[in-house]
C-alpha positions, 0 to 999 in steps of 0.5 A: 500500500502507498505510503508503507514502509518497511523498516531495518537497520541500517547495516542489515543490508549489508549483513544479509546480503554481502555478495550483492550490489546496492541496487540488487540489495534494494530489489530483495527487499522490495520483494514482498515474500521476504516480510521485512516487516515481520522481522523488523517487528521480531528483531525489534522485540527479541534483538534490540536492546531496549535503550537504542530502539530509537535509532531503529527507523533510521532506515526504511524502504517504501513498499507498495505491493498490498493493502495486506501485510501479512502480520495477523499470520505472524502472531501464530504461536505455540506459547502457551500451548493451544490446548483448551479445544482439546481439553473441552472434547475430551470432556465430551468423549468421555461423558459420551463414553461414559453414558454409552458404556452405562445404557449400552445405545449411544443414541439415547439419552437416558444415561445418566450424565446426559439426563443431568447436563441436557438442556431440558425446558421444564428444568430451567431453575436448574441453570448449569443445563443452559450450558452443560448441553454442549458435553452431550451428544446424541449418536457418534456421528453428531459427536465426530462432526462437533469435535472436528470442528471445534478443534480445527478452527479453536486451535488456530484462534488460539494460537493467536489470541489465546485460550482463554479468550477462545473459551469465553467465546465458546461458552458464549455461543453455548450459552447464546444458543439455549437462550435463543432456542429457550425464546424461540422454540420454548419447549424443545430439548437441546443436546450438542456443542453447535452453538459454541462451534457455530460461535468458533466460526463467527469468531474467525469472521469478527477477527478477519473484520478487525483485523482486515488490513492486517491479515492475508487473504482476508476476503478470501477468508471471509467468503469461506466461513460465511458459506460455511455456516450459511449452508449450514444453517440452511440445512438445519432450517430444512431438516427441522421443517421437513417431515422427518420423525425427529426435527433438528432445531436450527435457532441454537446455531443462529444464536451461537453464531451471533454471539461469537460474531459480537463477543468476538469483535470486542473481546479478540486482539485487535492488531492495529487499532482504527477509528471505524474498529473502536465504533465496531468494538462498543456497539458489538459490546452493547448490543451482546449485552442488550441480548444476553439481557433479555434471553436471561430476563426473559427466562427468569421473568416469564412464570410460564417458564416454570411449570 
């Protein structure tokens, strides 16, 4: 993009690339594969002492070859492990393990874990269901998607803004997705973790839209996750009006997508902050609130609830 720069020390050059000749030099680091600016960020941060960074920029190279620089990607690290997605599934598989090997049918729901986490509309006073419904699963198949899922797109989000961030998340969408379903289809039953793996899937949505000029491919991106939970939940509305036996609800997957969407916008990093962002950042914060708000009103005030 015009008016970037890229910046490195002033005998960098020279030490890189000692063979080559000013000009062959200065088309290197033109190139934009070599990420200057990446290394200019980890020598600054890991090399330079701290008292003489301020000479630092005394060198710089315009660069105008995108409006993507490739720094999202950089944050990508192992430290500390990402290891909350996988912790939360093995949860799951042995509360599944655990039911199936106790009633012997891993269809039903009858075991005696799943009858005490389930989301169960005329249970509501028992507040834990309208999270713990995400460790019950109803079939192998539902628990296979569910885990894939969650662990292939949790793990990248954080390796980059870390577990705990991923799990108020996921715990958002959980919680989003009873409460929708809880106002919208009053006396359905809710089993699975969709409305945190739908709330996952916003999340990469809510970071590419903070993080767009930061990050590669961004409306490539974006153009992927939005047809993902688009097909998806089209399929989910079908099946729940189609005239198969056991209709699949669909509200729990809008809900967790929304409030991954809102929660993820104010609550992900935010690389390079911009003024249009911080309008974004209050009104998703809001706007969460507004609706967690009234879901939970809505619960606690309606007496008809409780029966």
């Amino acid at each position: 993009m015009s008016g970037r720069q890229v910046e490195i020390p002033l005998d960098m050059p020279n030490q890189l690339y000692p063979n080559l000749g000013e000009e062959d030099v200065v088309k290197v680091l033109h190139h934009r594969k070599q990420k200057w600016n990446s290394l200019n960020g980890y020598v600054q941060r890991t090399v330079v002492p701290r008292h003489k960074r301020q000479n630092w920029n005394k060198f710089t190279i315009p660069q105008s070859t995108s409006d993507t620089d490739g720094v999202y990607e950089d944050e990508y690290s192992c430290i500390p492990p990402p290891v909350i997605m996988i912790l939360i599934s093995a949860i799951e598989v042995a509360i599944f393990l655990y039911d199936a090997m106790i009633i012997g049918d891993t269809y039903s729901l009858r075991g005696p874990m799943a009858q005490t986490l389930i989301y169960n509309p005329f249970h509501r006073a028992e507040a834990w269901r309208f999270v713990t419904y995400m460790f019950v699963h109803v079939g192998g198949f539902h628990l296979i998607v569910n885990l894939l899922v969650q662990i292939l797109l949790g793990i990248p989000l954080e390796m980059v803004h870390r577990w705990w961030r991923v799990l108020i998340i996921y715990l958002a969408g959980v919680l989003a997705g009873s409460l929708a379903t809880s106002i919208t289809d009053p006396h359905v039953y809710l089993a699975g973790a969709s409305g945190g793996v739908y709330a996952l899937i916003a999340a990469h949505i809510a970071t590419i839209i903070m993080n767009w000029s930061e990050m590669e491919f961004a409306g490539f991106q974006t153009f992927i996750f939005f047809m993902l939970a688009t097909l998806d939940i089209g399929n989910a509305v079908y099946n729940r009006y189609s005239d198969k036996p056991d209709p699949i609800g669909y509200t729990a997957h809008i809900g967790g997508a929304l409030a991954g969407l809102l929660v993820g916008i104010y609550l992900l990093r935010n690389l390079e902050v911009k003024s249009h962002e911080r309008f974004l950042f209050w009104a998703a914060l809001i706007v969460s609130f507004i609706l967690f708000g009234v879901g939970i009103a809505w619960n606690v005030l309606d007496p008809s609830h409780w029966k």
